[in-house]
C-alpha positions in Angstrom: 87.3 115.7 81.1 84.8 116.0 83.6 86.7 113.9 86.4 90.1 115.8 85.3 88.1 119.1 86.3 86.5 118.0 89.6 90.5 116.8 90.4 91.2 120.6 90.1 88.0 121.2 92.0 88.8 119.4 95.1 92.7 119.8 94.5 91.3 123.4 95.3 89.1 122.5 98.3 92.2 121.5 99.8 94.3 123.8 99.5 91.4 126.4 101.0 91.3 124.0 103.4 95.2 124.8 104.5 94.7 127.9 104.3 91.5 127.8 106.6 93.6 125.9 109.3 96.3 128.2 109.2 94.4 131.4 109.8 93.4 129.7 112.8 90.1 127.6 112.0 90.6 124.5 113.6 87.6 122.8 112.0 89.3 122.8 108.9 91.4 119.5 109.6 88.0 117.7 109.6 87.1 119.4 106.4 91.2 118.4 104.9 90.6 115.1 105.8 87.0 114.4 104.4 87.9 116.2 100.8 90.9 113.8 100.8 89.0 110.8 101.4 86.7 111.9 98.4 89.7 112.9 96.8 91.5 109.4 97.2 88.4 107.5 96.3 88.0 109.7 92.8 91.4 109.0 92.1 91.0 105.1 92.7 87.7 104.9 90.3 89.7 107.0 87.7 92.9 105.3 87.7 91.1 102.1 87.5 88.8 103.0 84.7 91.6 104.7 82.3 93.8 101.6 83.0 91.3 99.2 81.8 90.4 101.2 78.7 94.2 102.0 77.7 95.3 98.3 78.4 92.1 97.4 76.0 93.4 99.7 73.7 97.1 98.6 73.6 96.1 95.2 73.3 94.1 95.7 70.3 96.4 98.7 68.7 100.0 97.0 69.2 101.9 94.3 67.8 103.7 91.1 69.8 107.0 93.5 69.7 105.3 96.8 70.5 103.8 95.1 73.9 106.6 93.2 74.9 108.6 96.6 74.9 106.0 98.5 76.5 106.0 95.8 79.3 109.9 96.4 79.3 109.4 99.6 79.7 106.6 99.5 82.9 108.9 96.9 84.3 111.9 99.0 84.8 109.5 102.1 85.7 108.4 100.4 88.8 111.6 98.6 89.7 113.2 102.3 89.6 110.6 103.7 91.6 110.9 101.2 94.3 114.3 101.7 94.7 114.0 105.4 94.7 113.4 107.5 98.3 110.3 108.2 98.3 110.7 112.1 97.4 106.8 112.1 96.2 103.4 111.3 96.7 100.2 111.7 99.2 102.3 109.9 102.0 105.3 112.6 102.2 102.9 115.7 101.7 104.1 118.0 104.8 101.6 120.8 105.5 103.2 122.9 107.8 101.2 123.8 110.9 99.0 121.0 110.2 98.7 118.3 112.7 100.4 114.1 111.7 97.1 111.7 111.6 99.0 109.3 113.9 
């Protein structure tokens, strides 16, 4: 619960950070960039930590039939989502008036 509210804290850095740059403060893209490097790295350690206590979890909760489903199930999830366009996520975030990192 704690991580889940610093996500909303620096989710809210962020977007101050917009907001910042486009009233003019050019300093601001510094500050973007560094809370999403802290933001990224949060999200890393947290994704990794709930994955390894939820695939503990399944494998001690669920039966033979129950996993192989579920593994059906993730299987198909990630096929579909590399076929997809890419309509989401942290590369297709446009902030207008803010500069490409190129």
């Amino acid at each position: 619960q704690q991580e889940h509210a610093l996500e909303r804290s620096l989710l809210a850095e962020l977007s101050l950070a917009v907001e910042e740059y486009r009233s003019g403060n050019a300093d601001a893209v510094q500050r973007f960039i560094e809370i999403a490097d802290r933001f990224r790295q949060h999200l890393i350690g947290h994704i990794q930590k709930e994955d390894s206590l939820l695939f503990r979890m399944a494998e001690d909760l669920l039966d033979d039939d129950a996993k192989n489903e579920l593994m059906r199930n993730l299987t198909q999830t990630s096929v579909e989502e590399q076929d997809a366009p890419h309509q989401s996520g942290w590369r297709s975030i446009r902030l207008t008036g803010m500069p490409s990192a190129s």
